[in-house]
PyMOL commands that place a pseudoatom at each C-alpha (Angstrom):
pseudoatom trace, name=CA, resn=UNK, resi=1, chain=A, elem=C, hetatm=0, pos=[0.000, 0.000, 0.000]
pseudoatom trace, name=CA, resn=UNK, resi=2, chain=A, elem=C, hetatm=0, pos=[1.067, 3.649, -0.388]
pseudoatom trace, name=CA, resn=UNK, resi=3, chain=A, elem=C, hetatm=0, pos=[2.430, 5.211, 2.510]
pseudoatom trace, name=CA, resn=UNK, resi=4, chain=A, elem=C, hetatm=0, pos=[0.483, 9.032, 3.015]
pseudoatom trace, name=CA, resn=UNK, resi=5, chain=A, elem=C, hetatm=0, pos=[1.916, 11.158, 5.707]
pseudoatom trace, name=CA, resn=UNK, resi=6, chain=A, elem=C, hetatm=0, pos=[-0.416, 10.125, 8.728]
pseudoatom trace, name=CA, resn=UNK, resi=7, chain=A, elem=C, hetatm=0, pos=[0.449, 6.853, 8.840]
pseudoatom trace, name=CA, resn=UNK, resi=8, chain=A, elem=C, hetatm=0, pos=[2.705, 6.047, 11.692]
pseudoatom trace, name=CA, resn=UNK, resi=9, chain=A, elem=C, hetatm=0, pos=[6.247, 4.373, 10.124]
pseudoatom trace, name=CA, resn=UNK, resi=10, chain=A, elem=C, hetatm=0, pos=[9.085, 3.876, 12.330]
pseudoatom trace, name=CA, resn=UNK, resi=11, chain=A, elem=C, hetatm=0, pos=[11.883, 2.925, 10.408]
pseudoatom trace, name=CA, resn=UNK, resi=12, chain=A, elem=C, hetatm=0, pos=[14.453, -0.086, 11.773]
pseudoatom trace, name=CA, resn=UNK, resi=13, chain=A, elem=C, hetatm=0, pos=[17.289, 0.542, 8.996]
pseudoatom trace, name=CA, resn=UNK, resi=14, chain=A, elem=C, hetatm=0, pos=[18.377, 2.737, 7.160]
pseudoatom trace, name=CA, resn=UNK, resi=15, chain=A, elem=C, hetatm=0, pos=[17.327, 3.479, 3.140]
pseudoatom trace, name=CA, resn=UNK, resi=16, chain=A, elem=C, hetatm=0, pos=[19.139, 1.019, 0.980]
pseudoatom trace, name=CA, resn=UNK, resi=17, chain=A, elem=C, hetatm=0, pos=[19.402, 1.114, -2.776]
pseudoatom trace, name=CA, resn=UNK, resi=18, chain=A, elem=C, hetatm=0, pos=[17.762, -1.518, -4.540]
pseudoatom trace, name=CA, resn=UNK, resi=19, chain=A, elem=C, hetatm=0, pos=[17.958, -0.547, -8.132]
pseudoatom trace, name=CA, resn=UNK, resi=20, chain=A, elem=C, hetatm=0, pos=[16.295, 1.411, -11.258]
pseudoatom trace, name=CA, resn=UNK, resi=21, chain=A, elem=C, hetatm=0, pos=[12.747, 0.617, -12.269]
pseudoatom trace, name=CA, resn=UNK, resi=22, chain=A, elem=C, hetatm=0, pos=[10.983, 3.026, -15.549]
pseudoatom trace, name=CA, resn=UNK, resi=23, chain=A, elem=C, hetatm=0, pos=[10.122, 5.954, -13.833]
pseudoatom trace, name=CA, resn=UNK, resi=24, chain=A, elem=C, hetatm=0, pos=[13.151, 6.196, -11.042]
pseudoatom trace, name=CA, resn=UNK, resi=25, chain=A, elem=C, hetatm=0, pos=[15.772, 4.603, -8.581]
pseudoatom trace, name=CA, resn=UNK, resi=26, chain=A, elem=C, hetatm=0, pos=[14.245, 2.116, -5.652]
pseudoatom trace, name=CA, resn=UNK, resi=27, chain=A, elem=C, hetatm=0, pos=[15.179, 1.992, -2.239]
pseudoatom trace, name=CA, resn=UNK, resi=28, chain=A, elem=C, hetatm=0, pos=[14.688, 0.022, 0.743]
pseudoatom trace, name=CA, resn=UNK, resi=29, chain=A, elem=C, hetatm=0, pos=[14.256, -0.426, 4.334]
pseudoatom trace, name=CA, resn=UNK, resi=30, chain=A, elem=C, hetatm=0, pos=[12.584, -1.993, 7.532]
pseudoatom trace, name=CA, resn=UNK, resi=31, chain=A, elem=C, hetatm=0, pos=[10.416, -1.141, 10.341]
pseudoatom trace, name=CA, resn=UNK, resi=32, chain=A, elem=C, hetatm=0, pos=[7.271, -0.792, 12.022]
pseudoatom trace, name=CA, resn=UNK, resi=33, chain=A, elem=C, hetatm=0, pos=[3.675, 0.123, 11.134]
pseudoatom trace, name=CA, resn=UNK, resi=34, chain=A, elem=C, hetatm=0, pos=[1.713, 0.674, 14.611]
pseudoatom trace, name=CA, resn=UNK, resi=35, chain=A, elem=C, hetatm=0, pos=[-2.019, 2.108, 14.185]
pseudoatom trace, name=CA, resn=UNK, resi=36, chain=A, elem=C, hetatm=0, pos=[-4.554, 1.437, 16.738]
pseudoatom trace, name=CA, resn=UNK, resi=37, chain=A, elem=C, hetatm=0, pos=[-2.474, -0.594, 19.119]
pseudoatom trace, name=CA, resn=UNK, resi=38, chain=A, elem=C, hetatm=0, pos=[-1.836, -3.045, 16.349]
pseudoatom trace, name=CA, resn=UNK, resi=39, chain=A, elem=C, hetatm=0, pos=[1.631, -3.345, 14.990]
pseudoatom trace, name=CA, resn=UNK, resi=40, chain=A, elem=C, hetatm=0, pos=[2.878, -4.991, 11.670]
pseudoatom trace, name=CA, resn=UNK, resi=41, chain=A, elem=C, hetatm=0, pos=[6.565, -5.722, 10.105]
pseudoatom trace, name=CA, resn=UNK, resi=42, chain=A, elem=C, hetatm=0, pos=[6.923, -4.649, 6.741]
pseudoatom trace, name=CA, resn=UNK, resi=43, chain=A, elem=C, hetatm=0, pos=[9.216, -3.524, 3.992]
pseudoatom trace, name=CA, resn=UNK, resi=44, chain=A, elem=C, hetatm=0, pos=[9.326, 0.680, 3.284]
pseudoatom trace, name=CA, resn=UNK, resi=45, chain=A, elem=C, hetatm=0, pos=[10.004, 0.978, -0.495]
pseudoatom trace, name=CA, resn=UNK, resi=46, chain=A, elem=C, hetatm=0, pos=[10.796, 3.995, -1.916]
pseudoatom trace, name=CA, resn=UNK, resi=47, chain=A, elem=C, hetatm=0, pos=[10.971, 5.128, -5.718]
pseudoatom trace, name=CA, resn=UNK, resi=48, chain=A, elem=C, hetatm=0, pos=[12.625, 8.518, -6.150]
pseudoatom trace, name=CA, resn=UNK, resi=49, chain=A, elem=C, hetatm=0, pos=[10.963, 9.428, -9.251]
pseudoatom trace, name=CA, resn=UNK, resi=50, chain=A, elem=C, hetatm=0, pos=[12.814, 10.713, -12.367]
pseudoatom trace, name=CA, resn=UNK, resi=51, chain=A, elem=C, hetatm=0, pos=[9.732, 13.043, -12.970]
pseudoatom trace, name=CA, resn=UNK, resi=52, chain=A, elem=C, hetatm=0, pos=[7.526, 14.592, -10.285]
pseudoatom trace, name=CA, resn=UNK, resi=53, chain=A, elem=C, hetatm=0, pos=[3.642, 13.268, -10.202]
pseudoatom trace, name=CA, resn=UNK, resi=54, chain=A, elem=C, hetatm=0, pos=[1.005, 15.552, -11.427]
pseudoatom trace, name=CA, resn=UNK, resi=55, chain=A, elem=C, hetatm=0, pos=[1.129, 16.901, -7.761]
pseudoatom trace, name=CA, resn=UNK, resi=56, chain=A, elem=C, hetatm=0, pos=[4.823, 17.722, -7.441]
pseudoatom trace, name=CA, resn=UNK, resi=57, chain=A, elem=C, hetatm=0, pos=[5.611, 14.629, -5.340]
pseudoatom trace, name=CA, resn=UNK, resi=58, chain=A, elem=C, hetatm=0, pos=[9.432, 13.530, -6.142]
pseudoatom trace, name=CA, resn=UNK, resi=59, chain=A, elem=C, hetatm=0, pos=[8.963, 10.250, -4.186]
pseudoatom trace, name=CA, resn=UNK, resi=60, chain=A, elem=C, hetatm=0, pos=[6.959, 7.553, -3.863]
pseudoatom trace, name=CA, resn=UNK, resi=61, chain=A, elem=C, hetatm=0, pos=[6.832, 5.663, -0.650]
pseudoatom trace, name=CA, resn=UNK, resi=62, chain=A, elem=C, hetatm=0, pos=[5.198, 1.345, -0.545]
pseudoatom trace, name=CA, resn=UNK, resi=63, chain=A, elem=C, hetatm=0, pos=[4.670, -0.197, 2.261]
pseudoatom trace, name=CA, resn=UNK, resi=64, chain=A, elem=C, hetatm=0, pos=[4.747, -4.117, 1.600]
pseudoatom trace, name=CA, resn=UNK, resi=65, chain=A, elem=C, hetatm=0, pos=[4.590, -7.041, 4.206]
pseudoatom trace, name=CA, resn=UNK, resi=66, chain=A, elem=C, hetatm=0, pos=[5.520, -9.828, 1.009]
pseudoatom trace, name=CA, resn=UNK, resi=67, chain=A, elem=C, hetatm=0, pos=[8.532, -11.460, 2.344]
pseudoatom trace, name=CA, resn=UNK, resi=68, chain=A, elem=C, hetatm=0, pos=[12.149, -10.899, -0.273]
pseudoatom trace, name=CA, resn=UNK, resi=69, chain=A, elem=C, hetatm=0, pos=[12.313, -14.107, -1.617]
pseudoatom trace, name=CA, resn=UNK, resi=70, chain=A, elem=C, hetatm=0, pos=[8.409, -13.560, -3.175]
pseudoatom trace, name=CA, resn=UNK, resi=71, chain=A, elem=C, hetatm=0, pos=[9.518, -9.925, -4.475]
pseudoatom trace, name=CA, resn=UNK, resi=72, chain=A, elem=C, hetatm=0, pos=[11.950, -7.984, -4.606]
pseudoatom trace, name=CA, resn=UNK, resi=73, chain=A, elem=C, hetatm=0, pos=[11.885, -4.029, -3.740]
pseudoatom trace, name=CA, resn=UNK, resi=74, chain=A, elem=C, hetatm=0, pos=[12.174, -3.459, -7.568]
pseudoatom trace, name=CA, resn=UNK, resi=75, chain=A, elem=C, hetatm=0, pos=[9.280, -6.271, -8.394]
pseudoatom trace, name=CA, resn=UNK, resi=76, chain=A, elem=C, hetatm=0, pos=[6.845, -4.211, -5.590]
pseudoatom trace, name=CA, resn=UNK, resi=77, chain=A, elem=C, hetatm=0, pos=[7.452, -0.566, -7.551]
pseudoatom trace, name=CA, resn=UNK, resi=78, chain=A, elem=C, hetatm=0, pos=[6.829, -2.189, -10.692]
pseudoatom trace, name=CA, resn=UNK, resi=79, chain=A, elem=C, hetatm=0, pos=[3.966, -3.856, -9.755]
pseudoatom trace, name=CA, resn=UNK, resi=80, chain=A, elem=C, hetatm=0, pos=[2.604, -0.401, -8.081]
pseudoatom trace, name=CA, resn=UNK, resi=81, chain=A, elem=C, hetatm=0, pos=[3.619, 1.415, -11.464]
pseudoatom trace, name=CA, resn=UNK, resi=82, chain=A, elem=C, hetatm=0, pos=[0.890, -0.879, -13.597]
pseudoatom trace, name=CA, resn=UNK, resi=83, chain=A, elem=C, hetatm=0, pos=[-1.476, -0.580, -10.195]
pseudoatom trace, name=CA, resn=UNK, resi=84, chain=A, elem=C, hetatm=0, pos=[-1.108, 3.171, -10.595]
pseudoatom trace, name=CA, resn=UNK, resi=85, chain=A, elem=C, hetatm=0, pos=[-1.776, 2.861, -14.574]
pseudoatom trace, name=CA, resn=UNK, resi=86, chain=A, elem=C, hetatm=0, pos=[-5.410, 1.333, -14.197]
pseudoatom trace, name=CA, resn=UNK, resi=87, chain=A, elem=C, hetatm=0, pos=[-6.320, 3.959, -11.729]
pseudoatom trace, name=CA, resn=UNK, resi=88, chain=A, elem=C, hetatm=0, pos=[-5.226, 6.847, -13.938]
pseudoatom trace, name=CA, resn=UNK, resi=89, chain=A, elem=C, hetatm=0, pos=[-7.709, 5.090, -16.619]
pseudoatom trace, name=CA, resn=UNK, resi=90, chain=A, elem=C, hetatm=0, pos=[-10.746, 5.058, -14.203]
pseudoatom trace, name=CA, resn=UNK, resi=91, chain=A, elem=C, hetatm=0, pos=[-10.162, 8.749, -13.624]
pseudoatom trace, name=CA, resn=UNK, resi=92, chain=A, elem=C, hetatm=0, pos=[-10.058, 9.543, -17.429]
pseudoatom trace, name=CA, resn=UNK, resi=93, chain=A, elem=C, hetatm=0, pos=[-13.081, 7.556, -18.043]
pseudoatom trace, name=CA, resn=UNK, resi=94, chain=A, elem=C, hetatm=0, pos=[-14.783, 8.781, -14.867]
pseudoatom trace, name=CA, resn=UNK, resi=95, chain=A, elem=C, hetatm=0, pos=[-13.862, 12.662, -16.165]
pseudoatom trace, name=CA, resn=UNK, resi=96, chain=A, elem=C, hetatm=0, pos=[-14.046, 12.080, -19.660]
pseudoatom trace, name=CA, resn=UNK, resi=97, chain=A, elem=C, hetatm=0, pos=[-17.164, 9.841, -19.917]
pseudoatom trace, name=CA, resn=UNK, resi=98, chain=A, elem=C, hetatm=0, pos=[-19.150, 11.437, -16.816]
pseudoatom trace, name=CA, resn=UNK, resi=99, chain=A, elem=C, hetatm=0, pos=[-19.651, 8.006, -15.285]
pseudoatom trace, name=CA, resn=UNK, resi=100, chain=A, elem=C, hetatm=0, pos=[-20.414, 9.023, -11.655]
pseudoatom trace, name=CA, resn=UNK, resi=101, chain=A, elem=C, hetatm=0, pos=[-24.007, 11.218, -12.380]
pseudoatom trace, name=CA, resn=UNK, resi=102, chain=A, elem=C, hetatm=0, pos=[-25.286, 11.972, -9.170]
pseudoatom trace, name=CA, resn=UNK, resi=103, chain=A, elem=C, hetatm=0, pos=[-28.726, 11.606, -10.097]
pseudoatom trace, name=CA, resn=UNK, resi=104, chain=A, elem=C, hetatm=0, pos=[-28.093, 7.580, -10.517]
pseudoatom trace, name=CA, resn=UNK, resi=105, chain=A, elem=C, hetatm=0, pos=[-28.699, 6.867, -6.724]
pseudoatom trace, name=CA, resn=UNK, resi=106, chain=A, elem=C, hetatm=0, pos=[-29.165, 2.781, -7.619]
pseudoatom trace, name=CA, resn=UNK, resi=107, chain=A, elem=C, hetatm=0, pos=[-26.190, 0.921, -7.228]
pseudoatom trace, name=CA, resn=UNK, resi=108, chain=A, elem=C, hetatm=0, pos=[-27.265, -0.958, -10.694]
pseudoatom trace, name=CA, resn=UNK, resi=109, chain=A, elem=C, hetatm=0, pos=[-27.752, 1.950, -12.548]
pseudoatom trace, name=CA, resn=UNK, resi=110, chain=A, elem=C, hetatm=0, pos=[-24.422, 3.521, -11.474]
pseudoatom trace, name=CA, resn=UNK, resi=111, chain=A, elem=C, hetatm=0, pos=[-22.509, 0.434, -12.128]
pseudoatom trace, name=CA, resn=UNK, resi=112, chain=A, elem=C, hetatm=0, pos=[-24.001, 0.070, -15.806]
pseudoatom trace, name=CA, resn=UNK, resi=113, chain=A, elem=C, hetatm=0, pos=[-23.597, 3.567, -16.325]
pseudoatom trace, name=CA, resn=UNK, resi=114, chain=A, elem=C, hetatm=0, pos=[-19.775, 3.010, -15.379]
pseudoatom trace, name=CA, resn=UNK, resi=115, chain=A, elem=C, hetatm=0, pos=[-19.390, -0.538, -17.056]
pseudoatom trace, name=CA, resn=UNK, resi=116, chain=A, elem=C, hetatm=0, pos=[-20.591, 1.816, -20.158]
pseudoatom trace, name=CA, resn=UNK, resi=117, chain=A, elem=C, hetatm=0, pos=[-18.332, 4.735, -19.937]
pseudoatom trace, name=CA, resn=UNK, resi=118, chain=A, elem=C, hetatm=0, pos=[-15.441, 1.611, -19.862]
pseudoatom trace, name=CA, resn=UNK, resi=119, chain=A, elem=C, hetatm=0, pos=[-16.635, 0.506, -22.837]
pseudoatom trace, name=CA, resn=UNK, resi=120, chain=A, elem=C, hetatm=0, pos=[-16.385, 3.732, -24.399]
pseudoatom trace, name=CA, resn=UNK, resi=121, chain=A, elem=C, hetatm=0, pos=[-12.704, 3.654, -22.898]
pseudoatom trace, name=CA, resn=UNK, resi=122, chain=A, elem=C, hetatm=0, pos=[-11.782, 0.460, -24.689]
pseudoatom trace, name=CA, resn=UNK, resi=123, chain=A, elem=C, hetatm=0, pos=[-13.448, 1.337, -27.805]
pseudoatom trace, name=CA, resn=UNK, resi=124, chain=A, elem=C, hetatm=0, pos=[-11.648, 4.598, -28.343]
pseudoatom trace, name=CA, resn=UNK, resi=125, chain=A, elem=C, hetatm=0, pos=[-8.710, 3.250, -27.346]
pseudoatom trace, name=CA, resn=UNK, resi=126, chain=A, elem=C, hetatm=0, pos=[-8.450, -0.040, -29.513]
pseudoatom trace, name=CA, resn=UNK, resi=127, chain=A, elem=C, hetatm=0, pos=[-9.311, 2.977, -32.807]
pseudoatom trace, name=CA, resn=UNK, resi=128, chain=A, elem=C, hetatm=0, pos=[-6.504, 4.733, -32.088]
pseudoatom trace, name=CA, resn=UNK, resi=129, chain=A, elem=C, hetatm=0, pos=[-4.289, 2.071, -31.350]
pseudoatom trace, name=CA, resn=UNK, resi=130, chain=A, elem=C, hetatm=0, pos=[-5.257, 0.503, -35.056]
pseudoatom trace, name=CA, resn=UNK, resi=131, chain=A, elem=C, hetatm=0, pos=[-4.817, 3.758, -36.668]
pseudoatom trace, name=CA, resn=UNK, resi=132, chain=A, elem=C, hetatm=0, pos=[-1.516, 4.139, -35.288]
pseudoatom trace, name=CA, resn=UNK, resi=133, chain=A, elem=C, hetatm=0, pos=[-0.570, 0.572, -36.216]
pseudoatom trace, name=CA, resn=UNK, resi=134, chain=A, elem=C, hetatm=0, pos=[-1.758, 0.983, -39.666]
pseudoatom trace, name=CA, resn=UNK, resi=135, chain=A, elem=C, hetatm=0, pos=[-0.700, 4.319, -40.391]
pseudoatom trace, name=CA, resn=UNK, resi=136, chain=A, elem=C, hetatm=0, pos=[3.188, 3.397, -39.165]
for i in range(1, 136): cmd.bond("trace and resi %d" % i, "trace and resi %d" % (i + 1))
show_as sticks, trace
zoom trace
């Protein structure tokens, strides 16, 4: 999951490079997530991104509990990267298709109304990828 700035991280080591992923270097480290009286062991990964985001954040911070052996600090920012790919596409169809009308208050209605404006998403998509393809 991302780490935001209210969520309580006390770090056990110290930032570690890990290597270069598209988009920026990765680093690593242990510690401690504590919220609520609960406490869980994870792995802080960091991505110190080669471009800022669209809201002038340099770095990206992951917090994962999958052990090393299962993926490696790299693996988790890549995986994040293609995570963080589908949710810029349900933003541009949610903006660009007006999926979310308020005046759909049914959970079915909403939902096909979405499922629709994804369609549209697809269908615009798969045109201009077969123009470009055919064009050169």
């Amino acid at each position: 999951m991302r780490q935001h700035q209210n969520l309580p991280w006390i770090g056990e080591s110290e930032l570690v490079w890990s290597g270069h992923t598209e988009g920026g270097e990765v680093f690593e480290q242990t510690g401690v997530v504590s919220y609520e009286g609960h406490s869980c062991r994870c792995r802080r990964v960091v991505v110190q991104l080669e471009q800022p985001t669209r809201d002038g954040e340099t770095e990206i911070a992951l917090l994962t509990n999958l052990p090393e052996n299962d993926a490696s600090s790299v693996l988790v920012a890549q995986l994040y990267r293609k995570r963080w790919k589908v949710e810029t596409l349900f933003q541009v169809a949610t903006e660009t298709f007006h999926c979310e009308i308020k005046t759909l208050g049914y959970p079915r209605a909403a939902l096909f109304s979405f499922s629709m404006a994804l369609v549209a998403y697809n269908l615009v998509w798969v045109r201009l990828f077969w123009s470009k393809r055919l064009n050169g």
